[in-house]
C-alpha positions, 0 to 999 in steps of 0.5 A, a space after each residue: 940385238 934380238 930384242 929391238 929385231 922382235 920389236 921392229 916386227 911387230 911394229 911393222 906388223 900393227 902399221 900393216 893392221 892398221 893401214 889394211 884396216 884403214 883401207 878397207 874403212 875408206 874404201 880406197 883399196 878394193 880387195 880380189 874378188 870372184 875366182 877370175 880375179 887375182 887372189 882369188 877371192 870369192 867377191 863378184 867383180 864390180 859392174 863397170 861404171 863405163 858399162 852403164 847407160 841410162 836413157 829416157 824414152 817416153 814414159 820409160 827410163 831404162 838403164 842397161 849394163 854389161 854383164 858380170 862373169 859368174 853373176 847371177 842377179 843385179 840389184 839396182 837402186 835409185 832412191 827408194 826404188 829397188 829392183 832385183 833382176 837376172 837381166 841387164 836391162 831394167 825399165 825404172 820407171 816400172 819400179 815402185 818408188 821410183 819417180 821420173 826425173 825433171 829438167 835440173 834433178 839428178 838422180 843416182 842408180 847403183 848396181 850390184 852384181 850377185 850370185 851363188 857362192 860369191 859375196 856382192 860385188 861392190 857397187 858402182 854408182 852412175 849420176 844421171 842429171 835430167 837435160 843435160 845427156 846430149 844426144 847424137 849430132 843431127 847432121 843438117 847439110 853436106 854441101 861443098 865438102 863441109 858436114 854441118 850438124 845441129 848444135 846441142 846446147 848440152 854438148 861442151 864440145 865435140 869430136 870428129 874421128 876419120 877411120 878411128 883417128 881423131 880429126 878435129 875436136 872443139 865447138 865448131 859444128 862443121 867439118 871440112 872432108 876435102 882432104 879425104 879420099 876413098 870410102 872412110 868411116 867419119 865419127 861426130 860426137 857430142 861431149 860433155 861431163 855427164 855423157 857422150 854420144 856419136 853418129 857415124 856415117 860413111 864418105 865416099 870421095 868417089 860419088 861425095 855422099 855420105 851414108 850413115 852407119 848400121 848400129 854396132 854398139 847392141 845391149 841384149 838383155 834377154 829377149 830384149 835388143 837395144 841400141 843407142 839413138 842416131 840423131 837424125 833418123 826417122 826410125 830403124 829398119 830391124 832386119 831378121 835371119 830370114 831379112 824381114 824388115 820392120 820399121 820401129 821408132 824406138 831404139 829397143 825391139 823385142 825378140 820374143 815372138 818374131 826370129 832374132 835380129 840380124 842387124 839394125 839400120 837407120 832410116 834417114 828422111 828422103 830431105 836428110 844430107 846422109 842417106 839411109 844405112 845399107 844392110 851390111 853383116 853386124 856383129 851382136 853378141 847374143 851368147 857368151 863364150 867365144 864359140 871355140 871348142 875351148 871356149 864355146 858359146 854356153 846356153 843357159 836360156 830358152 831364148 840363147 838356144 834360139 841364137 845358134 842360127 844366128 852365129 851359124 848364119 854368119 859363119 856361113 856369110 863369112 865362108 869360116 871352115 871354123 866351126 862354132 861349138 855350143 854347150 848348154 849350160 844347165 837344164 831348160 824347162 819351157 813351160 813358162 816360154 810364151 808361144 813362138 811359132 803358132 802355138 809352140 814354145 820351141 822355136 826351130 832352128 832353119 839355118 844349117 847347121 855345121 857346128 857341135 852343140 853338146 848338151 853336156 848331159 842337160 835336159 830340155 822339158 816340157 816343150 810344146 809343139 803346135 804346127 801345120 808348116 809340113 816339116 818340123 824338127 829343131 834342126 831343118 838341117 845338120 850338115 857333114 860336119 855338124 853334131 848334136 850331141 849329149 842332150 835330153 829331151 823329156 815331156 814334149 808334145 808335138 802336135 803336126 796338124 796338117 790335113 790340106 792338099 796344097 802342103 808337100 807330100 810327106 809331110 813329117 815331124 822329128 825332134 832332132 833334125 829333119 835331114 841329117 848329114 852329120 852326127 847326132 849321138 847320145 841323144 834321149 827322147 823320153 815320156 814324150 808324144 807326136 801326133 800328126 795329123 796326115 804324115 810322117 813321125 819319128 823320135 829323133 830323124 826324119 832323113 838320115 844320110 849321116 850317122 845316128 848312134 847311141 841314142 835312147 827313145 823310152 816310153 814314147 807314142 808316135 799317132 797317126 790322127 785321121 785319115 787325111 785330105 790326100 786320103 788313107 795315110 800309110 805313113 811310116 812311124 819309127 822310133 828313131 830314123 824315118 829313113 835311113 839313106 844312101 851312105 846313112 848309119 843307124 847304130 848303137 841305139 835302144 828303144 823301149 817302152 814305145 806305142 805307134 798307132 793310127 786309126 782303123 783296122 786291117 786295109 783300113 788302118 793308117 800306118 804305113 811302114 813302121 818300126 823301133 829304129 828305122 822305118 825304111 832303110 834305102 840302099 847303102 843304108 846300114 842299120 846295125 847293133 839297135 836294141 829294143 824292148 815293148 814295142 806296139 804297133 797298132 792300126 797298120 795297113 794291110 800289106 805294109 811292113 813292121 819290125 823291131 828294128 826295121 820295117 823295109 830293108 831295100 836291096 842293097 842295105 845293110 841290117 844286123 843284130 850284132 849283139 842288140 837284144 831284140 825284145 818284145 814286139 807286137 803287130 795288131 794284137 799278136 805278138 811278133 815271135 819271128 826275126 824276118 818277116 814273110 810276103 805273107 806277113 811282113 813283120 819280123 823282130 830284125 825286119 819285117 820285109 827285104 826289097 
């Protein structure tokens, strides 16, 4: 009995070999793969062959794709051609070997998804035949309640949707809407064995006209948005954050110079049965994440930092108490970023900002600044709930030229947030210099009515140019916040290693009221437990304030030491050895003069 039980197993152990071994030959069974899937194995999933969209649009033959979890690259190959590359989006036709295809070829495109620590997915493969992709129904006519579309001659059928549920389906180009009522979204699309393709448009029984839908299905690849052509339409209105609108003919546009897009809308001729979309709030998914704290949008390019006004834009359409959490990914270096704003690599983020974006410990470096707009600062403005937190920023250069009398008065320069209502903490600014040419700087703050904690400024320049149009200067500098306002909290923070300087000596010089942290706390104000070390202040105006910490304390603030050190400080050419300053000489280690 033992003998034929052993038997037993071990033939059911060669037919588990083989039928495992042939499953694997004939890839009919497709084992786990990357550590989301089940099993975990360590193979990318593969891309989704639904994913896949190839289109030809002049002497380009793009192909795009939805991305894969963990991937890193894709290898995509059609023939000869082979390209490797980090976005989903690839023009082949750039491809060396690659050649256009004619009416009647087919032509076959794999993908493979790579990456770090994970072997290839397997590859999904697309069959794409030239003439034979249908195209988004052309609506001709909306008379008596029948839509009447142009036929396609590659379509096999089509399909009519009324809010979602099928209607019709067959050969038939028109379609009845005498039995709706109210405003319904109707979708016609075109079908055959190879593709498909819809437009959408609105029906309202009310006034009986119909109104083609804004795009909803949005690739972004990089700096690059695309969508899927809508049969009929003279062109697409690209609406950005700030609602500019600008008119382009192809179905892609390029994000890397003007902001992001905010939506994408049709743009029918004046003799077309469907009126032209309205501009209405569109979802586009520009980070991945799902923005919960649990789940936050992840940052891992220059270009996904810029999307945050996006999603805080629409946080604030939709009134959300919810807040959207952000964290960056992975450092990011922005020497190889093209301009953006004037000469700058960064771009500014001007919607308010109610979220948390947490750096997670990551540095952004060599960011180049060049502007003459009166305010820059990465944030314009930081809300009561909103928080900036655990981010470096290394190697910036910010240059504020502006020197005409037309700008605002006061003009200033930050790296964090011109007005902060909320929190920023632990942020460090390192090895960095601001120069302004007629205003204010400071390394993380302009006006602080929030908290500002336990950050770092080390081995930073803050100049003061010339002496601007609006006459002698006396703008105020610090290390860390401008001003510190009514309600604001300045604690917990060290500067060291940090020079502020202008032009001219005496009654001559251009620096106003300047100091490590803080250059002017207001009443209600508190500044407390700062340290620093090394600081030089150089060119200052006669009878303006210098500290260590503070430069003017008006009455009713709150400054203290607490157990900060309070290190080196130099005025001109003297060392600072008092911690108050005197109507004499205003200039003290704690402050240098109290209102």
């Amino acid at each position: 009995m033992l003998k034929h039980t052993k038997r037993g197993i071990f033939i059911l152990l060669v037919m588990l070999c083989i039928t495992f071994a042939f499953a694997i030959g004939c890839g009919s069974i497709e084992m786990p793969g990357g550590p989301n899937e089940p099993g975990g194995g360590d193979r990318l999933p593969a891309v989704s062959s639904s994913s896949i969209s190839i289109h030809k649009e002049g002497d380009s033959f793009w192909v795009s794709w939805t991305a894969v979890e963990g991937a890193q690259s894709y290898e995509v190959k059609c023939g000869s051609a082979s390209v490797t590359t980090q976005i989903t989006l690839v023009d082949l036709s750039t491809v060396g070997g690659f050649t256009m295809p004619e009416t009647g070829d087919k032509i076959t495109v794999t993908i493979t998804a790579k990456g770090d620590g994970y072997k290839n997915s397997s590859p999904t493969s697309i069959t794409y035949e030239e003439g034979k992709q249908v195209s988004s129904p052309e609506i001709l006519s909306f008379a008596d309640g029948i839509i009447t579309w142009k036929e396609d001659s590659n379509a096999t059928k089509y399909t009519v949707k009324v809010d979602g549920v099928e209607a019709a389906q067959g050969t038939s180009t028109t379609f009845n809407v005498a039995s709706l009522s109210g405003y319904v979204k109707i979708e016609i699309t075109a079908v055959n064995g190879f593709s498909s393709a819809t437009i959408a448009v609105m029906y309202n029984s009310a006034n009986g006209k119909l109104s083609v839908m804004p795009i909803t299905d949005y690739t972004v690849s990089g700096e690059i948005i695309r969508w899927n052509p809508v049969g009929g339409a003279l062109g697409y209105k690209v609406v950005d954050l700030d609602f500019n609108s600008y008119i382009v003919t192809t179905s892609h546009y390029i994000m890397s110079v003007r902001n992001l897009v905010y939506g994408v809308y049709p743009v029918m001729p004046a003799t077309s049965a469907v009126e032209s979309a309205e501009v209405v709030p569109v979802n586009i998914k520009y980070l991945n994440g799902s923005g919960t704290e649990a789940d936050p949008y992840l940052i891992k390019t220059p270009f996904d930092l810029r999307a945050i006004d996006y999603y805080e834009l629409k946080s604030s359409e939709i009134k959300s108490n919810a807040k959207n959490y952000y964290k960056i990914a992975n450092d990011l270096n922005y020497s190889t970023v093209s301009a953006l704003e004037a000469e700058s690599n960064l771009f500014t983020l001007r919607k308010p900002f109610m979220g948390v974006l947490n750096g997670d410990g990551h540095t952004l470096s060599q960011i180049t600044v060049n502007t003459d707009n009166g305010f820059w600062a990465l944030f314009e403005f930081i809300a009561v709930d909103g928080m900036v937190t655990n981010i470096k920023f290394d190697d910036v250069e910010i240059t504020n030229g502006i020197q005409k009398l037309e700008f605002p008065i006061n003009p200033a320069t930050a790296m964090v947030a011109y007005q902060n209502y909320g929190t920023v903490s632990s942020v460090a600014l390192s090895n960095s210099k601001f120069t302004v040419k007629a205003g204010s700087a400071a390394g993380l703050v302009i006006h602080n009515y929030g908290t500002v904690e336990n950050c770092m400024v080390v081995n930073c320049d803050l100049q003061e140019d010339v002496t601007s149009a609006m006459g002698s200067a006396a703008y105020e500098m610090a290390g860390v916040v401008l001003e510190n306002c009514k309600g604001g909290m300045v604690s917990g923070n060290t500067v060291n290693t940090l020079n502020i300087y202008g032009v001219g000596n005496g009654s001559s010089g251009n620096i106003g009221s300047s100091a490590g942290i803080v250059a002017i706390n207001r009443a209600d104000g508190k500044v407390n437990n700062n340290s620093f070390d090394l600081v030089n202040i150089r060119n200052i105006k006669t009878g303006k304030e210098a500290g260590g910490v503070v430069a003017y304390c008006a009455k009713g603030s709150d400054v203290t030491a607490g157990s900060a050190s309070l290190g080196t400080l130099t005025v001109g050419a003297s060392p600072i050895g008092a911690t108050t300053g005197t109507q004499a000489q205003p200039y003290g280690k704690l402050y240098g003069k109290q209102g």
